[in-house]
C-alpha positions in Angstrom: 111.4 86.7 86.7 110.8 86.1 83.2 112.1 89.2 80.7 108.0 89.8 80.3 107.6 90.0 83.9 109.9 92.8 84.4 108.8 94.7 81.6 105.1 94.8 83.5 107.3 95.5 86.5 108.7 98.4 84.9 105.5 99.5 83.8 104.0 99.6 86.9 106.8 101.6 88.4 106.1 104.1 85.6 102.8 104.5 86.6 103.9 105.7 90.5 106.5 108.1 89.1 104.0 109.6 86.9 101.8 109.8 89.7 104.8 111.2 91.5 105.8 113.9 88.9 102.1 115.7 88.8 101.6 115.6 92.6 105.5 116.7 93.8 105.6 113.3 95.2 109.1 111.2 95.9 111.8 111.1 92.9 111.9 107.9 91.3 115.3 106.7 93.0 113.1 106.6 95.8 110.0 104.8 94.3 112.1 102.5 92.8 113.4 101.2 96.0 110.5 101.2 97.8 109.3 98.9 95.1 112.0 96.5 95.0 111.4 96.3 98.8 107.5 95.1 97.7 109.3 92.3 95.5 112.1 90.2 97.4 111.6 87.7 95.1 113.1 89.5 92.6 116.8 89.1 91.9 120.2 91.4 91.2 119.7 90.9 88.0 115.8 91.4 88.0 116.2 94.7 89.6 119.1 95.5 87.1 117.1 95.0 84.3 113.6 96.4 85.5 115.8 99.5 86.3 117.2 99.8 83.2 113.5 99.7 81.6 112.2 102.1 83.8 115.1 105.3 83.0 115.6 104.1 79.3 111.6 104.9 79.3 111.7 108.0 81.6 115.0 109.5 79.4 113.0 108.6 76.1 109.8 110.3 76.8 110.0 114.2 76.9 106.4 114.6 79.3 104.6 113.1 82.4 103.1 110.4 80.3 99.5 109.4 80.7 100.5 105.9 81.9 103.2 103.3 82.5 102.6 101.2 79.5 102.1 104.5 77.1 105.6 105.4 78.1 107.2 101.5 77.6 104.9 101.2 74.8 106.7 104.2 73.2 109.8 102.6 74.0 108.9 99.6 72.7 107.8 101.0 69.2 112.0 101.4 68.1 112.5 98.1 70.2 111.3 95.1 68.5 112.6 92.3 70.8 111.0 94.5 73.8 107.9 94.9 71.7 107.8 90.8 71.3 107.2 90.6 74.5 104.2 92.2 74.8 102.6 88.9 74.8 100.0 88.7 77.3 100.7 85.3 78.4 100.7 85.2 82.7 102.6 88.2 84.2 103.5 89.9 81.1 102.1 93.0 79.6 98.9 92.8 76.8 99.8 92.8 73.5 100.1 95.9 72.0 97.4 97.8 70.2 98.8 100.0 67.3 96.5 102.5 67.9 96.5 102.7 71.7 98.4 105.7 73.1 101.7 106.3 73.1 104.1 109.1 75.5 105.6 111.5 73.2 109.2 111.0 72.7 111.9 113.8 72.8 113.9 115.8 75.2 111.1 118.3 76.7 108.4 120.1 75.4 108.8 122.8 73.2 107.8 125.4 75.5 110.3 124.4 78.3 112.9 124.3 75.0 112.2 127.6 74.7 113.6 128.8 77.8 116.5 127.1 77.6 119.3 130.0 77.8 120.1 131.1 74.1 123.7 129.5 74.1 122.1 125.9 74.1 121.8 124.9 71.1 120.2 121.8 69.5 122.8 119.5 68.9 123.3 119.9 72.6 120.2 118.3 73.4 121.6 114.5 73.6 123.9 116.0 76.4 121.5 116.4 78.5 119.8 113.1 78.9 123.2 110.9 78.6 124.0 108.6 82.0 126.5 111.2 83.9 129.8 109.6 85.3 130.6 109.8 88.9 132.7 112.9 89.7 134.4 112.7 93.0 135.7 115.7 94.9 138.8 114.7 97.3 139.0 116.2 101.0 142.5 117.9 100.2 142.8 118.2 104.2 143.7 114.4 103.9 144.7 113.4 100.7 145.1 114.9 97.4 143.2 113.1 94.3 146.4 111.5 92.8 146.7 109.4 95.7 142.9 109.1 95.9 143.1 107.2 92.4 145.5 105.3 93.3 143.9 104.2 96.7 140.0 103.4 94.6 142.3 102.1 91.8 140.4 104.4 89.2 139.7 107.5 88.2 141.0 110.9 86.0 141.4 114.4 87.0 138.6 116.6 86.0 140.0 119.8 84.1 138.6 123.1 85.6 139.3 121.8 89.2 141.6 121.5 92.2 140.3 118.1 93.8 138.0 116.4 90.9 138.1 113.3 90.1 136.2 111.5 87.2 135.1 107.7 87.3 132.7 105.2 85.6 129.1 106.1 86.8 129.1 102.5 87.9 131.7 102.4 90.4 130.5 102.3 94.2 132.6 105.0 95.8 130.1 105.3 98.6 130.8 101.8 99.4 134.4 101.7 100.0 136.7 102.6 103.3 137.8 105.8 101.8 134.3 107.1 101.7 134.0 105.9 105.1 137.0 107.5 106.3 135.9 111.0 104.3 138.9 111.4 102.1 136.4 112.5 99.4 132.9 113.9 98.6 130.5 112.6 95.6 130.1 116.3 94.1 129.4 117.0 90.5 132.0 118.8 88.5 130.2 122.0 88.3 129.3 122.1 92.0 133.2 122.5 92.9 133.8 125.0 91.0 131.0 127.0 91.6 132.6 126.4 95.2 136.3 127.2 94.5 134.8 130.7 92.1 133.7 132.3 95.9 137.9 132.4 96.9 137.6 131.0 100.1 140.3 131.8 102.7 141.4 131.6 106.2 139.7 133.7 108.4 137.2 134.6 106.1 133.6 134.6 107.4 131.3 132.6 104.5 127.9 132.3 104.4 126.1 129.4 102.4 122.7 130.7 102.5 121.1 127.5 100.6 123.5 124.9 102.1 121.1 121.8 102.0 122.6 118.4 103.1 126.3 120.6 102.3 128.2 119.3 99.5 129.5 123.2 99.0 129.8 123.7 102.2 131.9 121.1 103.2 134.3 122.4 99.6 134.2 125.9 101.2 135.6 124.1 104.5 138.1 122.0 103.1 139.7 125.1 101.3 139.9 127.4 104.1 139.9 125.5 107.3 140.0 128.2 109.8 137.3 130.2 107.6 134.1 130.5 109.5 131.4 128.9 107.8 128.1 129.3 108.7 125.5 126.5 106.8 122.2 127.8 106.8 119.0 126.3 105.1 115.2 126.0 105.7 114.6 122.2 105.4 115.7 120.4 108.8 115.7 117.6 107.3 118.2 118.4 104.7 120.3 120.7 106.9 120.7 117.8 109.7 122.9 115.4 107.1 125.5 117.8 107.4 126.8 117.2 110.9 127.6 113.5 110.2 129.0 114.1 106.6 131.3 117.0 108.4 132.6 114.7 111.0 133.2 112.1 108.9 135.2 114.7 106.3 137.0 116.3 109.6 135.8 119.6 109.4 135.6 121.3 112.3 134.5 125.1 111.5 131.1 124.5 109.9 128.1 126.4 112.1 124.8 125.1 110.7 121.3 127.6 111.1 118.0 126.6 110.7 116.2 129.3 109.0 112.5 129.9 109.5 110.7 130.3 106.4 109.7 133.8 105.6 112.0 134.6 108.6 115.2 134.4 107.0 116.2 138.1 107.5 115.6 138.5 111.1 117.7 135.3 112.5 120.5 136.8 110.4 120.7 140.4 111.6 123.7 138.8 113.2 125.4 138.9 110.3 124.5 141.6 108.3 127.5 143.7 106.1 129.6 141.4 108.4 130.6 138.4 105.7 133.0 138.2 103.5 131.3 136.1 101.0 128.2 134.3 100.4 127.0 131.7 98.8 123.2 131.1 97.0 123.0 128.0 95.6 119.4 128.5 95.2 116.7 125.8 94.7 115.6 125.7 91.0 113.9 123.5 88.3 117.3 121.2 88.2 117.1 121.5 84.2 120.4 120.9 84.4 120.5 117.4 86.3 118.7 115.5 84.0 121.8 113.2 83.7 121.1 112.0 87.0 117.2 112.8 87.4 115.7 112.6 83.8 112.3 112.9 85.6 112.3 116.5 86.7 111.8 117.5 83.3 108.0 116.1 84.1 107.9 117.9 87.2 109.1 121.6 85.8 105.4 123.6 85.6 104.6 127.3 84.7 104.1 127.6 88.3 107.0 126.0 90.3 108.9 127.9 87.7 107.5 131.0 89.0 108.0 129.8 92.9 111.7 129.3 92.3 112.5 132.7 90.7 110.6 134.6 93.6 112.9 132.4 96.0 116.3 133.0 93.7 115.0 136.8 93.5 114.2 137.2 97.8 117.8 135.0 98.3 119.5 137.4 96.1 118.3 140.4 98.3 119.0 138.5 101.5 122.5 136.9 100.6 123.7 140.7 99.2 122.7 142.5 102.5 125.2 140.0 104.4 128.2 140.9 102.3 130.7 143.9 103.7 131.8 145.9 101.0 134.1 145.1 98.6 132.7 141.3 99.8 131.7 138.7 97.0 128.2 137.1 96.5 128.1 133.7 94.3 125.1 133.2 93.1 124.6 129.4 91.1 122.0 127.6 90.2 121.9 123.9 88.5 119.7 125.0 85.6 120.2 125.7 82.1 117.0 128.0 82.1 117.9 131.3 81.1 115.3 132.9 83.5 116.9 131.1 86.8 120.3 132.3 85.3 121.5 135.4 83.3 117.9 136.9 83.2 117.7 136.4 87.4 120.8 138.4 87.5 120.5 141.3 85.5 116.6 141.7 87.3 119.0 141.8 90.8 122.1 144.0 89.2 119.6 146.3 87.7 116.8 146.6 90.9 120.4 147.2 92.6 120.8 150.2 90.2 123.5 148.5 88.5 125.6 148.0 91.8 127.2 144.6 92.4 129.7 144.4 89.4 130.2 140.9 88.1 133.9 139.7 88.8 135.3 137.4 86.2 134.8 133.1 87.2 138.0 132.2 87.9 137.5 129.2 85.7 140.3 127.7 83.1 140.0 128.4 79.4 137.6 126.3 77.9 135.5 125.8 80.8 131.9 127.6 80.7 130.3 130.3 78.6 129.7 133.7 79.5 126.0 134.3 79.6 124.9 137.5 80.6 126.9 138.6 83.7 127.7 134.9 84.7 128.9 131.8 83.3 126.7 128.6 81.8 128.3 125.0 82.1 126.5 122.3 80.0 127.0 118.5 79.7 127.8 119.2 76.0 130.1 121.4 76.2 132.1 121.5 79.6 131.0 117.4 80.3 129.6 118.5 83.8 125.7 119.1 85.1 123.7 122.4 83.4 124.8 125.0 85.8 124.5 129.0 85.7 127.4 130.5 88.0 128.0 134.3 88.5 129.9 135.8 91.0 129.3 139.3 91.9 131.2 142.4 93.9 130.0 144.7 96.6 131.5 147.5 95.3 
């Protein structure tokens, strides 16, 4: 493919993750595939370069644009060897107009900026759209992540946890024997931590009320493998990739639960004041992935935002009726909105008539912010994903 080519490539890749972004369609990972899959005649380096058009675009422009080409015509404006080859010659993009439209550029719009939790501050902004590196979490059952580094030949340990490992965002882990053999676990920084803050210990009984595909999950059994875990979640689809990924890691005292929707509470009756901790890593705007996603910051409306903090405010409720006393609820979120975070639990704390005192994150100096009665980790300032992490007593 010519360099033209791909940039109208690109373009019209754009155009199906916009599409994707207003209708809560697939992520662009996904579309991006899919249409790679359409053009076999497009090589490595082909896909490598239309992809790198397509998130240089979606990390530039702060809305759902209004097209492909507005958004790689935005791009193009501070790019004038991309803009040169707006040419219009056979598979390339028209030439460009200067006053046709163009995506606004930025981080978000002012009014997501707004709730943004007070902490964030403006020069943190570049943070949060910068490639993330791989962080890798080592299955300390079978190896610790010294010898991990040595096995993959790479990587540094990540201050603030007990099996983290940091490497280029380039380098396939997934692709080598020790993935295969499950001495480690892709999982963000942030994520094991929020893990490692809920204590977990032999012959505990844990509850990971959210537990999707089970990347905490499978931390929580690695830490405490004669803990009883119970992996609960209300996507099948989701909850069904734990099985393989626990086999494969060698944990064998993971329960999974499917969980009706709107059914939650009466298919855990079992359970109830009988846990020792629990878990609610619940689903959110993912502000604080945009590393790894940058378009989510399209999708993020006035009323998903209102959907999720219902479901963070019901999973509250639910995960706290589980806990014996003196038991611990963690309560995270990947968001750096202050209304999934430290204003979601106060509301809980203080419709609990100020029951449930916060216990401090056992996190190392340096690491997160206190915000509220939790702790905020940002790209900026702790290097890992936007994540709001409290942990809270039954007291």
């Amino acid at each position: 493919m010519t360099p033209a080519a791909r940039i109208q490539t690109a373009i019209e890749i754009l155009d199906l993750v916009a599409v994707a972004a207003r209708q809560g369609g697939a992520p662009a990972d996904s579309i991006f595939a899919e249409a790679m899959r359409a053009r076999r005649y497009a090589g490595s380096k082909d896909r490598r370069a239309i992809r790198n058009l397509v998130y240089a675009a979606i990390r530039a422009v702060r809305t759902v644009p209004d097209s492909g080409r507005a958004a790689m015509v935005a791009l193009a404006d501070g790019d004038a060897e991309l803009a040169a080859l707006f040419t219009g010659a056979p598979y390339a993009p028209a030439p460009i107009a200067a006053d046709e439209p163009r995506a606004p550029l930025g981080l978000a719009s002012a009014a997501l900026i707004a709730l943004f939790d007070p902490l964030i501050e403006a020069d943190e902004h570049g943070a949060m759209l910068a490639r993330a590196p791989l962080d890798l979490r080592a299955n300390r059952t079978r190896i610790d992540r010294g010898a991990l580094a040595d096995l993959l030949g790479a990587g540094d340990p990540i201050a603030g946890t007990a099996d983290g490992l940091r490497l280029p965002p380039e380098f396939a882990a997934v692709q080598t024997d020790a993935f295969a053999d499950g001495l480690f676990e892709v999982q963000d920084a942030a994520s094991q931590m929020a893990a490692a803050v809920l204590g977990a210990a032999d012959g505990m009984t844990i509850v990971d009320l959210c537990a999707g595909a089970g990347g905490k999950t499978l931390a929580l059994a690695a830490a405490a493998p004669d803990a009883r875990i119970i992996a609960c979640d209300v996507n099948r689809a989701r909850l069904q990739q734990l099985g393989p990924r626990a086999e494969r890691a060698g944990a064998a005292n993971i329960e999974t639960r499917l969980l009706n929707p709107g059914q939650e509470a009466a298919m855990l009756t079992d359970l109830i004041s009988g846990a020792d901790a629990v878990i609610v890593d619940a689903p959110c705007s993912g502000s604080g992935t945009w590393r790894r996603s940058p378009e989510l910051r399209w999708r993020i409306t006035p009323q998903r935002l209102a959907r999720h903090r219902a479901e963070q405010a019901a999973l509250l409720v639910l995960g706290a009726a589980l806990i014996r006393p003196g038991g611990r609820l963690v309560y995270a979120t990947c968001s750096v909105l202050a209304g999934e975070g430290r204003d979601q639990i106060s509301g809980f704390r203080m419709a609990q008539s100020g029951r449930w005192p916060p216990v401090s994150a056992a996190l190392p100096p340096g690491i997160g912010r206190a915000a509220g009665d939790g702790m905020l980790l940002t790209p900026h300032h702790d290097g890992t994903d936007g994540f709001y992490l409290a942990c809270l007593e039954n007291a």
